[in-house]
Backbone as CSV, one residue per row, in Angstrom:
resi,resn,N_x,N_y,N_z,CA_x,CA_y,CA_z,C_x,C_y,C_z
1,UNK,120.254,103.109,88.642,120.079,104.214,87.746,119.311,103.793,86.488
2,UNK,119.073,102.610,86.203,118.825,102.072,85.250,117.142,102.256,85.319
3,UNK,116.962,101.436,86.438,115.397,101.286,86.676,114.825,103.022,86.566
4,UNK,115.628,103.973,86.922,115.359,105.207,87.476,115.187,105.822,86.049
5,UNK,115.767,105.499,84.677,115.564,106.044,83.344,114.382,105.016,83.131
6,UNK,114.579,104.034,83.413,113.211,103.392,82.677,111.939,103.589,83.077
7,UNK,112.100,104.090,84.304,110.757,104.878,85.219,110.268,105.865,84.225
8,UNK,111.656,106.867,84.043,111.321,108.080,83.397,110.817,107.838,82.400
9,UNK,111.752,106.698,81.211,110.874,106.925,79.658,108.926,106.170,80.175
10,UNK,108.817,105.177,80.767,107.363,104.365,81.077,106.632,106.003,81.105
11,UNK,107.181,106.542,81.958,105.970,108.212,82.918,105.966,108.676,81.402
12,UNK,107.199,109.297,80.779,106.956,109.697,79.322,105.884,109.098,78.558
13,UNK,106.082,107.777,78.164,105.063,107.424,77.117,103.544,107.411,78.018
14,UNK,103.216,107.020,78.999,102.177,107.291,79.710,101.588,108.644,79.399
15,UNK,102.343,109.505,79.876,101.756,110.971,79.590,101.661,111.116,78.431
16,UNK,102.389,111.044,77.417,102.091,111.591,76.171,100.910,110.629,75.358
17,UNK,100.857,108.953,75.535,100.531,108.168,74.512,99.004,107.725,75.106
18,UNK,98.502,108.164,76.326,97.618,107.466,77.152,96.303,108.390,76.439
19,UNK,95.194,108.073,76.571,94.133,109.441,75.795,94.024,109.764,77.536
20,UNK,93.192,110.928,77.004,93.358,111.600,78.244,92.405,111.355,79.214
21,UNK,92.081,111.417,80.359,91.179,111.040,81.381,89.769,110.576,81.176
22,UNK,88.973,111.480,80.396,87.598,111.748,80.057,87.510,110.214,78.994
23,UNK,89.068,109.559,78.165,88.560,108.547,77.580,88.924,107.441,78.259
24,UNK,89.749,107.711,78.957,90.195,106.057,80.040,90.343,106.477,81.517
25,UNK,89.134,105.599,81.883,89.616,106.127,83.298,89.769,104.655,84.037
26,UNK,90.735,104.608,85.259,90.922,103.464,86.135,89.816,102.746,86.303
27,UNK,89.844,101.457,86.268,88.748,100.646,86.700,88.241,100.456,88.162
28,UNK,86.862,100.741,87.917,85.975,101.021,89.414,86.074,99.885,90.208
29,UNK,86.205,100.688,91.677,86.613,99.411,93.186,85.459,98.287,92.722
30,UNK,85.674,97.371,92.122,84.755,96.318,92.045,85.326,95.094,92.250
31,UNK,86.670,95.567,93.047,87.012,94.133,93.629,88.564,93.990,94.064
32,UNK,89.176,92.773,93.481,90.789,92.668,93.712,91.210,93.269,92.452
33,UNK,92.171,93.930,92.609,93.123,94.022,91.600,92.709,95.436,91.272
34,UNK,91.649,96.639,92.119,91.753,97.850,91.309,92.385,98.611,92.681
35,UNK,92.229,100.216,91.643,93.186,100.995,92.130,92.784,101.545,93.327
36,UNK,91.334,101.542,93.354,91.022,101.558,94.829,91.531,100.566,95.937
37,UNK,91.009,99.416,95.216,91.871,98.176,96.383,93.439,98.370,96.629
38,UNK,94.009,99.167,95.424,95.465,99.479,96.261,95.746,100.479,96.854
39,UNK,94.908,101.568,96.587,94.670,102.251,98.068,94.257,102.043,99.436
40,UNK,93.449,101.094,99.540,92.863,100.534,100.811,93.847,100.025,101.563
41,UNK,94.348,98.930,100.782,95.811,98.215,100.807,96.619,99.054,101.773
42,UNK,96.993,99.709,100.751,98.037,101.217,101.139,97.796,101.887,102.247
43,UNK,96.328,102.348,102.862,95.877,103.118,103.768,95.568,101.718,105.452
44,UNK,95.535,100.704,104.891,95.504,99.632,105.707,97.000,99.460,106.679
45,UNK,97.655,99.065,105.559,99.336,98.636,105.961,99.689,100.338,106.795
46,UNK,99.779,101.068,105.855,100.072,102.501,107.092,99.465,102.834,108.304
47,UNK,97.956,102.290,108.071,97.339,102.811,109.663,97.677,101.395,110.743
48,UNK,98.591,100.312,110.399,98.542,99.510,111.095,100.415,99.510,111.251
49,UNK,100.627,100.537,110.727,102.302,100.561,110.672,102.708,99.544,110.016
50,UNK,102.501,98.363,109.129,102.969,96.915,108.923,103.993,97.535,107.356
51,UNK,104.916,97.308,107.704,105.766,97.679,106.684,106.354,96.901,105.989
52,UNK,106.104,95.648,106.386,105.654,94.480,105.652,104.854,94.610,104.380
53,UNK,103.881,94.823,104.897,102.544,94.578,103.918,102.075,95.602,103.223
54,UNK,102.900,97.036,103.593,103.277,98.280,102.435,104.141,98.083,101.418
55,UNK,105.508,97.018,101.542,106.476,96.786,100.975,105.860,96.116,100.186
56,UNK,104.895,95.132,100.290,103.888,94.014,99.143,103.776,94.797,98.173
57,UNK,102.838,96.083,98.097,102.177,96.530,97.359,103.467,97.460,96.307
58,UNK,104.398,97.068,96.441,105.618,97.538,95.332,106.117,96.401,94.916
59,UNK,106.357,96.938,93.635,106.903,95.886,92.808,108.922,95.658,93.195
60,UNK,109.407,95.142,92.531,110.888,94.279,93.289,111.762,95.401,92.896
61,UNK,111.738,96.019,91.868,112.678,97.348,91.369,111.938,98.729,91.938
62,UNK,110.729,98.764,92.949,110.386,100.353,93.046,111.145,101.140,92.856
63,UNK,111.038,102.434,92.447,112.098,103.642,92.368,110.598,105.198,93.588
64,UNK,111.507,104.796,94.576,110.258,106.005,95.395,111.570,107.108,95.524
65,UNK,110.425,108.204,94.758,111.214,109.740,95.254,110.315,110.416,96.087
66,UNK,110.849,111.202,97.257,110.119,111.336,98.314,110.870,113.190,98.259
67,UNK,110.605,113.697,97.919,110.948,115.328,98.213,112.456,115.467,98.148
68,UNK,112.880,116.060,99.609,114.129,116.133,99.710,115.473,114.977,99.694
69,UNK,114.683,114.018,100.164,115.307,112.938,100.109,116.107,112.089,99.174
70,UNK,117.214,110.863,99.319,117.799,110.353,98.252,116.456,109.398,98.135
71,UNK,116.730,108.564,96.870,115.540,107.823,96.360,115.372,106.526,96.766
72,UNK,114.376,106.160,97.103,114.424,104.538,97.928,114.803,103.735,96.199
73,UNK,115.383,102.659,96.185,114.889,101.635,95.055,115.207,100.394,95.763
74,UNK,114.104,99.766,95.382,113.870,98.166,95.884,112.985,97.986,97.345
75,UNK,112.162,97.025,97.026,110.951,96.869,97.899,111.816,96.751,99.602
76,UNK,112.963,96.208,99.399,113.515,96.236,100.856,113.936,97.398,101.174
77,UNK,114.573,98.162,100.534,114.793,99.598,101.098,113.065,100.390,101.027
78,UNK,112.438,100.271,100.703,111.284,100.996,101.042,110.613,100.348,102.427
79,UNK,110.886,98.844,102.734,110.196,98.306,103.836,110.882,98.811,104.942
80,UNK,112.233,99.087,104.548,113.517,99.433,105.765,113.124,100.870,106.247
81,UNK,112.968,101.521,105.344,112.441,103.221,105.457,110.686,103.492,106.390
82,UNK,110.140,102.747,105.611,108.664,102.282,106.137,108.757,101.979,107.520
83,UNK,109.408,100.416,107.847,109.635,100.784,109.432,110.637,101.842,110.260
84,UNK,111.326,101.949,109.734,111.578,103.092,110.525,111.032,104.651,110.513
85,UNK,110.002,104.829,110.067,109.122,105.815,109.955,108.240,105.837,111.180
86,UNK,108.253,104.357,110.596,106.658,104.149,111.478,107.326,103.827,113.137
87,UNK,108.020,103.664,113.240,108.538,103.831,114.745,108.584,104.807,115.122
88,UNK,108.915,106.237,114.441,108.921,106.990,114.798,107.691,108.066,114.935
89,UNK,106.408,107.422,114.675,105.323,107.606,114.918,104.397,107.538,115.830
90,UNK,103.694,108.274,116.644,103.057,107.775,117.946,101.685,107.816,117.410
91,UNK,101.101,106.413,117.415,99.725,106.176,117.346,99.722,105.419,115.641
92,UNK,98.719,105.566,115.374,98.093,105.014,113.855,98.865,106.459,112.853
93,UNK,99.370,105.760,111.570,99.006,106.893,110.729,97.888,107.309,110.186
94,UNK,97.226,108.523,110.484,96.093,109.059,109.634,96.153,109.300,108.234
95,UNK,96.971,109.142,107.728,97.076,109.364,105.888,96.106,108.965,105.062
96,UNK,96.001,109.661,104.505,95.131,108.659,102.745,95.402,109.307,101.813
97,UNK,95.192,108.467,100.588,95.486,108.965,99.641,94.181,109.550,99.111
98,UNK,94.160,111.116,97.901,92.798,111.463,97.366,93.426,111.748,95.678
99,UNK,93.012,110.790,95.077,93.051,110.628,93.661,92.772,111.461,93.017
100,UNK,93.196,112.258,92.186,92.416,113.467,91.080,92.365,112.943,89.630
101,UNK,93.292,112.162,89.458,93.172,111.177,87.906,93.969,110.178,88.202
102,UNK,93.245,109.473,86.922,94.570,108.264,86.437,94.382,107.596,85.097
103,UNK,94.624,107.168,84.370,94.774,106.480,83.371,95.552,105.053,83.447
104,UNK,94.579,104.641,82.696,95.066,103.112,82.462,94.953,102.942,81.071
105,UNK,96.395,101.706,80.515,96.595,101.303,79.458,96.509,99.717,79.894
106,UNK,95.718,99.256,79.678,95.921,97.172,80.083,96.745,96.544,81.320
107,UNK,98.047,96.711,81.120,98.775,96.457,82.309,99.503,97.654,83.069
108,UNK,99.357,98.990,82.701,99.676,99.722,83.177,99.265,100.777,83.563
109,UNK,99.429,101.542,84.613,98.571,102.342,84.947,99.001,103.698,85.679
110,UNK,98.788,104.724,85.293,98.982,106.377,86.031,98.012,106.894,87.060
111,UNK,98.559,107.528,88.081,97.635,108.061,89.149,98.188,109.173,90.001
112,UNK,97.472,110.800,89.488,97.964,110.892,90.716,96.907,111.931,91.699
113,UNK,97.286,112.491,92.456,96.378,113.239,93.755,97.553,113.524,94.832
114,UNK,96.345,113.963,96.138,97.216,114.625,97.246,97.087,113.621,98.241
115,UNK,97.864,113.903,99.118,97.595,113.068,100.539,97.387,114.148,101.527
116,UNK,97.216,112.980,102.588,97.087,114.254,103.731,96.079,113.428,105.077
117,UNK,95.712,114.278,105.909,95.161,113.233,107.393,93.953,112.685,106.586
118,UNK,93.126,112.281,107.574,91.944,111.436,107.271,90.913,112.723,107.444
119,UNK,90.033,112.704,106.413,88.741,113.452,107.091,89.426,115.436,106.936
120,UNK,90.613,115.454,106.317,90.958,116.891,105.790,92.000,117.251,105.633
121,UNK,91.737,118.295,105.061,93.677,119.105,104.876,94.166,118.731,104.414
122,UNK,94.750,118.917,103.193,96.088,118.384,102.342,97.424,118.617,102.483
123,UNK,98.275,117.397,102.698,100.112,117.879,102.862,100.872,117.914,101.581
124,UNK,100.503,117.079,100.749,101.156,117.467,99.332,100.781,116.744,98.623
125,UNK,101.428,116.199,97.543,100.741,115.685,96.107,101.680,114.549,95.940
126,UNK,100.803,113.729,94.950,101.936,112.171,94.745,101.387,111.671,93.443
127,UNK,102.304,111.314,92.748,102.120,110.680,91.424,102.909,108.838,91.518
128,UNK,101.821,107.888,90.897,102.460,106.437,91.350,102.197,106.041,89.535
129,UNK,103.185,105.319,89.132,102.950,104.566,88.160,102.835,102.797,88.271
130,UNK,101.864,102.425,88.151,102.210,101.146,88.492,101.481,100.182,87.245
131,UNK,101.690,98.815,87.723,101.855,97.771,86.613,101.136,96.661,87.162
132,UNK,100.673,95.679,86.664,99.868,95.042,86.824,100.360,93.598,87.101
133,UNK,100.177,93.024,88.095,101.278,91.556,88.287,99.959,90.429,88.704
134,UNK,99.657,89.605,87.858,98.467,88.850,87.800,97.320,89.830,88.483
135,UNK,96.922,89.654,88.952,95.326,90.175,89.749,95.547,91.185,90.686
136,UNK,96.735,92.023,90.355,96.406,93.037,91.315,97.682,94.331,90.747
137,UNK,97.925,95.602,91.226,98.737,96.586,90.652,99.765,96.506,91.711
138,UNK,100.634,96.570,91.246,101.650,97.351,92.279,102.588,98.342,91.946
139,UNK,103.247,99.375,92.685,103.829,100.623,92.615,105.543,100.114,91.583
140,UNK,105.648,100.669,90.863,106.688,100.622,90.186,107.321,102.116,90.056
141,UNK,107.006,103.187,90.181,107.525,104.613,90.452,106.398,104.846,91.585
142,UNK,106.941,105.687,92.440,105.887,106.664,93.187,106.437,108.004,93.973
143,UNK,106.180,109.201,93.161,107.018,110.327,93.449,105.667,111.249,94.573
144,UNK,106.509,111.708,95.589,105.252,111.809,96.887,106.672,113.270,97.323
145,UNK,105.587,114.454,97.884,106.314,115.580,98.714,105.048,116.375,98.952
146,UNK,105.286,116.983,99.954,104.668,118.215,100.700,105.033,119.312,99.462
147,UNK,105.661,119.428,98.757,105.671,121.214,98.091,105.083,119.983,96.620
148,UNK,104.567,118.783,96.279,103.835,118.657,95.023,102.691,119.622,95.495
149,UNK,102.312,120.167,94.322,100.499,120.438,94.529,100.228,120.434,93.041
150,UNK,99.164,119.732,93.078,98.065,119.510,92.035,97.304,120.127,91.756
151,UNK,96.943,120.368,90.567,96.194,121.322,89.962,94.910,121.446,90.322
């Protein structure tokens, strides 16, 4: 519960203290450590089911809220959830993520957009806050559902 208020106040000061899009925007895929590369990441490990190497890309306290659901916290309960998803999947997942903003402050960083198959159609909306751990970001909140929609 702890991590789950400190999620909340981080998203608070983010939103309120960050300038707004037009003056900071995420740093461009130009390599390791951006937010594209943790999408790739992200869209890699899911289309290969490795729930392993989805669980990487969260930090050790994640707090994931997923719609209806109770809330994953900790990279092992998200890897535990992850594979068993993905078992219950026939074939590759088609997912990706499509970014509409984000903001970055130095080590920290806001993002959010919709998901949905590859190549069209949107299933819902997801907001990730994440943090910066030497040379690369990883998920420290990430609130994801079919009834988000983005503006």
């Amino acid at each position: 519960m702890r991590t789950l208020l400190r999620a909340c106040v981080l998203f608070g000061w983010l939103v309120l203290c960050i300038p707004s899009p037009a003056e900071s925007q995420a740093p461009p895929g130009d390599g390791a450590g951006s937010l594209d590369e943790f999408r790739e990441l992200w869209k890699g490990a899911t289309r290969a089911k490795d729930a392993g190497a989805l669980a990487a890309l969260m930090d050790d306290q994640i707090v994931q809220l997923r719609g209806d659901f109770p809330p994953l916290v900790g990279r092992e309960a998200v890897r535990a959830f992850a594979a068993d998803m993905f078992s219950r999947i026939p074939g590759a997942n088609p997912f990706e993520m499509y970014p509409l903003g984000s903001r970055v402050a130095e080590s920290w960083a806001l993002e959010y957009g919709e998901f949905g198959p590859t190549g069209g159609g949107r299933a819902g909306g997801y907001l990730l806050v994440l943090k910066r751990v030497e040379d690369r970001w990883v998920a420290t909140v990430w609130k994801y559902g079919r009834a988000m929609r983005m503006p």
